[in-house]
C-alpha positions as CSV (number, residue, x, y, z in Angstrom):
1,X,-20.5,22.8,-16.9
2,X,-18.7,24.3,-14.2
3,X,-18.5,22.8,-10.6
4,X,-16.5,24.6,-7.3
5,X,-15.5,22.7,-4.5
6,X,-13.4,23.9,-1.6
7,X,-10.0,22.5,-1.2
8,X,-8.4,21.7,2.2
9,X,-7.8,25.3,2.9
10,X,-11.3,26.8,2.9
11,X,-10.4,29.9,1.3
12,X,-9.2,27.8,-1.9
13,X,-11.8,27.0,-4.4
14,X,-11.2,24.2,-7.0
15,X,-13.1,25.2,-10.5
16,X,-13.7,22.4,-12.1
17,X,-15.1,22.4,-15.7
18,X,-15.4,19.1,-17.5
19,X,-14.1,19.3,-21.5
20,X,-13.5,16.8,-23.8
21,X,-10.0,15.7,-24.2
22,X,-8.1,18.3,-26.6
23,X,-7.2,16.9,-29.8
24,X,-3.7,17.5,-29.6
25,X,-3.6,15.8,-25.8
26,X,-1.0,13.3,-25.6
27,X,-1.6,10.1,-23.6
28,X,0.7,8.7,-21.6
29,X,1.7,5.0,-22.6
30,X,3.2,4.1,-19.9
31,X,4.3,0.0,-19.7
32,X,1.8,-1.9,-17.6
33,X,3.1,-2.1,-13.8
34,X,2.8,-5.7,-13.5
35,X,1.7,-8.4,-15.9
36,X,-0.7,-9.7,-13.3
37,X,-3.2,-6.0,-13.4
38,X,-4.4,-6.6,-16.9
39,X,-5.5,-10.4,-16.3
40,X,-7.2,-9.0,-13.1
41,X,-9.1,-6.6,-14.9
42,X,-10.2,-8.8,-17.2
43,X,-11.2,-11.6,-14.8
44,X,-13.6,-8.7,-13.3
45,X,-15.3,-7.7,-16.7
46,X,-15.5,-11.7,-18.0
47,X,-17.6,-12.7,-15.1
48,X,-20.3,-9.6,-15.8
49,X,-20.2,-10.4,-19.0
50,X,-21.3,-14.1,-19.0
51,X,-23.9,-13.8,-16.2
52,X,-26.0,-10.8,-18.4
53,X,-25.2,-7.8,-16.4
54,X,-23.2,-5.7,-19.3
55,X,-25.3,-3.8,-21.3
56,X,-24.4,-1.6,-24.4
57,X,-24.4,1.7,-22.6
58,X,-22.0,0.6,-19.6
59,X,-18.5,1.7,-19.6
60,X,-16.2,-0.8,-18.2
61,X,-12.6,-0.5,-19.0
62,X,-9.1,-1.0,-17.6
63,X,-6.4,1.3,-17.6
64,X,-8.7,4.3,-19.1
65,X,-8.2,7.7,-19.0
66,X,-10.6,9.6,-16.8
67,X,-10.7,13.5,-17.4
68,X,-11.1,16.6,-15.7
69,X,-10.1,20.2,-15.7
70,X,-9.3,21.7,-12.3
71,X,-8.6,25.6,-12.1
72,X,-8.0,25.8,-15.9
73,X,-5.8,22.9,-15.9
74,X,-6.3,19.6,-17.8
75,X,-6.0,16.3,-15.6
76,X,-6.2,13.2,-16.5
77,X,-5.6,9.9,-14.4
78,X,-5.7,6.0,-15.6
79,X,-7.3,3.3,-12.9
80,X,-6.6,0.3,-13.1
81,X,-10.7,-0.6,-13.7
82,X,-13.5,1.8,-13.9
83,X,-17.3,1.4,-14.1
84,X,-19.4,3.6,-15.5
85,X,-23.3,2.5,-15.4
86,X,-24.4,4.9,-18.2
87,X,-22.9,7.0,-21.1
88,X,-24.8,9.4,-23.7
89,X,-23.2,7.7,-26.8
90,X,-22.3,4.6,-27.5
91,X,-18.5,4.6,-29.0
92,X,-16.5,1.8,-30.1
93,X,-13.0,3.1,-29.8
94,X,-12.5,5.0,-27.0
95,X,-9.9,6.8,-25.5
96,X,-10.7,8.7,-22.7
97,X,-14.1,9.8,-20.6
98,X,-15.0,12.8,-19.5
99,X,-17.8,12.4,-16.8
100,X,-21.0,14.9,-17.2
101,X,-20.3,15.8,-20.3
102,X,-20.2,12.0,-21.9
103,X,-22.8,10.4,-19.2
104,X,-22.7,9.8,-15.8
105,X,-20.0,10.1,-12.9
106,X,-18.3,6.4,-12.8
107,X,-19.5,4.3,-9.9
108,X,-16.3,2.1,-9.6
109,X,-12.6,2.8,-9.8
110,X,-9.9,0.4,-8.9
111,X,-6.7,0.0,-8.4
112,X,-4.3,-2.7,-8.3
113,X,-1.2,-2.1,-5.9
114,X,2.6,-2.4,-7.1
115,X,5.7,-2.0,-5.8
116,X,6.2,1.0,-7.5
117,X,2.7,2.8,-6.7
118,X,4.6,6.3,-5.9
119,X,2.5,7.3,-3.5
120,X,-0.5,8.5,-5.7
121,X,-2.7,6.2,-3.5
122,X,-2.4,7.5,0.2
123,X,-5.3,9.8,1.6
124,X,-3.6,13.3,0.9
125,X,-6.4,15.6,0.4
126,X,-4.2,18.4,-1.2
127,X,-3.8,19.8,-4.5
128,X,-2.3,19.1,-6.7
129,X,-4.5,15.9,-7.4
130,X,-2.8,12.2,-6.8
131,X,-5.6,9.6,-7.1
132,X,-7.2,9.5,-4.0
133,X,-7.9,13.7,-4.2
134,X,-8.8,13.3,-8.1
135,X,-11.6,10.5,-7.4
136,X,-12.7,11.6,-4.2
137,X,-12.7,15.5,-4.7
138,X,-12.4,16.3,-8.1
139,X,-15.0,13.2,-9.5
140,X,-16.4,12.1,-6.5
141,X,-16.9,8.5,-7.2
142,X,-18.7,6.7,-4.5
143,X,-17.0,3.8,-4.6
144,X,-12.5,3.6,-4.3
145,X,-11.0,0.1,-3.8
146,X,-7.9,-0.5,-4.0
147,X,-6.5,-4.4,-4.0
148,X,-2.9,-5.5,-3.2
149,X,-3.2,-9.1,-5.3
150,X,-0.3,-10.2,-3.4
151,X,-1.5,-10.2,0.0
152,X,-5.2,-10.5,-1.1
153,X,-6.2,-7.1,1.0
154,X,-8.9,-5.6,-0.1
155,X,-9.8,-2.0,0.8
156,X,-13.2,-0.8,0.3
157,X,-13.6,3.1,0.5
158,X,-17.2,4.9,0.4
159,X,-18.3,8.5,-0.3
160,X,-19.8,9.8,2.7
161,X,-20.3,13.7,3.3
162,X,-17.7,14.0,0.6
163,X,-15.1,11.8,2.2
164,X,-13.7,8.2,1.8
165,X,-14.8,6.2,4.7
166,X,-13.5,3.1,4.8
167,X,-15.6,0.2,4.7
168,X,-15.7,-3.7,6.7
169,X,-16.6,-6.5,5.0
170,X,-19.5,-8.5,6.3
171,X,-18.9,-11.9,7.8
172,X,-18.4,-13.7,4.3
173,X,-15.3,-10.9,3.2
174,X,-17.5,-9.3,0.8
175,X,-19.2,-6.2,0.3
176,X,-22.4,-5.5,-1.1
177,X,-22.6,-2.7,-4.4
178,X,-25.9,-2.4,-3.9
179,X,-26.8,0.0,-7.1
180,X,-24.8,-3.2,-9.3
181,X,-26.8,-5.8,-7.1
182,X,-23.7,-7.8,-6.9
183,X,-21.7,-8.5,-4.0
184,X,-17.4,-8.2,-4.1
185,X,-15.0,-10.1,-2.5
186,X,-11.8,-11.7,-3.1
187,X,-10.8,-15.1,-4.0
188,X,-8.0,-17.6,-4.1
189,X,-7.1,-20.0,-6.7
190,X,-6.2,-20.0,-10.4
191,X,-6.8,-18.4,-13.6
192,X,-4.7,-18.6,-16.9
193,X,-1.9,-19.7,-14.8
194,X,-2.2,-17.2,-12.8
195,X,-2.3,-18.6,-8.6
196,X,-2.9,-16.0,-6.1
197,X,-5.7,-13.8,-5.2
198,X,-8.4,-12.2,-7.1
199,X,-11.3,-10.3,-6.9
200,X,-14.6,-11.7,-7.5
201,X,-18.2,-10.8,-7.7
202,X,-21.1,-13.1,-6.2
203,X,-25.3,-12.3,-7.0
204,X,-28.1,-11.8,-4.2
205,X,-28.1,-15.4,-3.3
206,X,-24.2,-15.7,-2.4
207,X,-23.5,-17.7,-5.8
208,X,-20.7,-16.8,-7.8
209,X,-20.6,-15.4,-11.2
210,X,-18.1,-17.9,-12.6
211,X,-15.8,-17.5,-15.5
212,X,-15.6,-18.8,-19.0
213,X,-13.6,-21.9,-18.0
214,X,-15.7,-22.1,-15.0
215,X,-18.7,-21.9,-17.0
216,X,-17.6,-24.7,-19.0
217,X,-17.0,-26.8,-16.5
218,X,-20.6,-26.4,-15.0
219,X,-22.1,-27.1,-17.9
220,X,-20.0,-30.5,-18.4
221,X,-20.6,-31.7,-14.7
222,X,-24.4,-30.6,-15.0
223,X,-24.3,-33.1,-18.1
224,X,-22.7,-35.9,-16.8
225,X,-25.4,-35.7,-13.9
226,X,-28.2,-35.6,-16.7
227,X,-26.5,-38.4,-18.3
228,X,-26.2,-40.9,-14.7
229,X,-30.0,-40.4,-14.1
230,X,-30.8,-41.5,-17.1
231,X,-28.6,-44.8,-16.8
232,X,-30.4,-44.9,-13.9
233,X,-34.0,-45.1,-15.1
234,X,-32.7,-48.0,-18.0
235,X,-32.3,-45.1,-20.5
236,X,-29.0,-45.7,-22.8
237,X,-27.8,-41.3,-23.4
238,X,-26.0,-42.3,-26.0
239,X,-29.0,-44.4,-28.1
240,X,-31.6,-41.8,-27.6
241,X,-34.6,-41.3,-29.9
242,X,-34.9,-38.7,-32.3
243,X,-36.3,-35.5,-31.4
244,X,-39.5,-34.9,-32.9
245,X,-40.1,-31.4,-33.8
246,X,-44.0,-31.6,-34.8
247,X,-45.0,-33.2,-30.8
């Protein structure tokens, strides 16, 4: 499939054709920036996970190589996290996407700021592609954020008439994904020894999709709870009768 879209200079047109990755592609392993992106990422993914949202067919992945080919050139750049709400096959190992030709156009990519970003990030519109060009004009992905963990910002960038706008939060620092049903925000406190910001996602209702130990912990407290009423009413929790299974 072959899509044209006009570059900065209206009498430039990009071609862009969408390939799978050649076999004798080499990726790029570079060393992780900071050690703090891949615990990020993670924290991101966990929460989906243990509230139900995943399903087989989602792609969500960290650091994952997101193709194109622009005026008979192969590109290829690695967010830091990328969602994907549907793909066309189901594969266990993989190591790049190609969007159209492997399922849909990711909704989400992230990235995580460093001091040693390079530049990619800014809003040059120009060819050749850094990340902001690539995502917005090559893949046009609706949604951009990019989060300095650091300093907690969180910048929230929409496609609108084929351009990032930049988006405010609403009066609780989130914003509302509204085709994930999930609001994002960001969050202080700590996780795997990790202190500083993160970000996080909450449902409808303004609850937040907690983590494993987070999880654990409601679970405990909700028990303790069960276990006080029941002192309460004369009940002994730990001298309970046997469950019957034939009542």
């Amino acid at each position: 499939m072959v899509t044209q879209l006009s570059a900065t200079n209206p009498q430039a047109q990009l071609v862009i054709t969408w390939e799978a990755l050649p076999k004798d592609f080499q990726l790029e392993d570079e060393p992780v920036e900071n050690t703090g992106q891949p615990i990020l990422a993670g924290a991101l993914r966990e929460s989906l996970e243990i509230s139900g949202f995943i399903q087989p067919k989602m792609l969500i992945a960290s650091n994952f190589g997101l193709c194109a080919t622009v005026n008979g050139q192969f590109i290829i750049k690695a967010p830091d996290w990328v969602y994907v709400p549907q793909v066309n096959e189901i594969i266990s190992n993989r190591k790049s996407y190609t969007p159209i030709l492997e399922g849909e156009i990711p909704l989400i990519v992230m990235e995580f700021l460093s001091d040693n970003d390079g530049g990619e990030y800014s809003v040059k519109r120009t060819y050749p592609p850094g990340r902001w060009f690539f995502y917005e004009q090559i893949l046009q992905v609706p949604i951009y954020i990019i989060f300095d963990p650091d300093g907690g910002l969180l910048e929230y960038h929409q496609l609108e008439r084929d351009r990032y706008e930049l988006k405010l939060p609403d009066e609780n620092g989130r914003h509302w994904v509204d085709a994930m049903g999930l609001y994002l925000g960001t969050w202080q406190g700590t996780k795997e020894a990790h202190t500083g910001y993160w970000l996080r996602w909450w449902d409808k209702d303004g609850r937040l999709l907690p983590w494993a130990v987070e999880k654990i912990e409601q679970e405990q407290q909700q028990k303790e709870r069960l276990m006080a009423y029941l002192r309460s009413q004369g009940i002994d929790p730990n001298n309970l009768p046997p469950f019957d299974e034939k009542i």
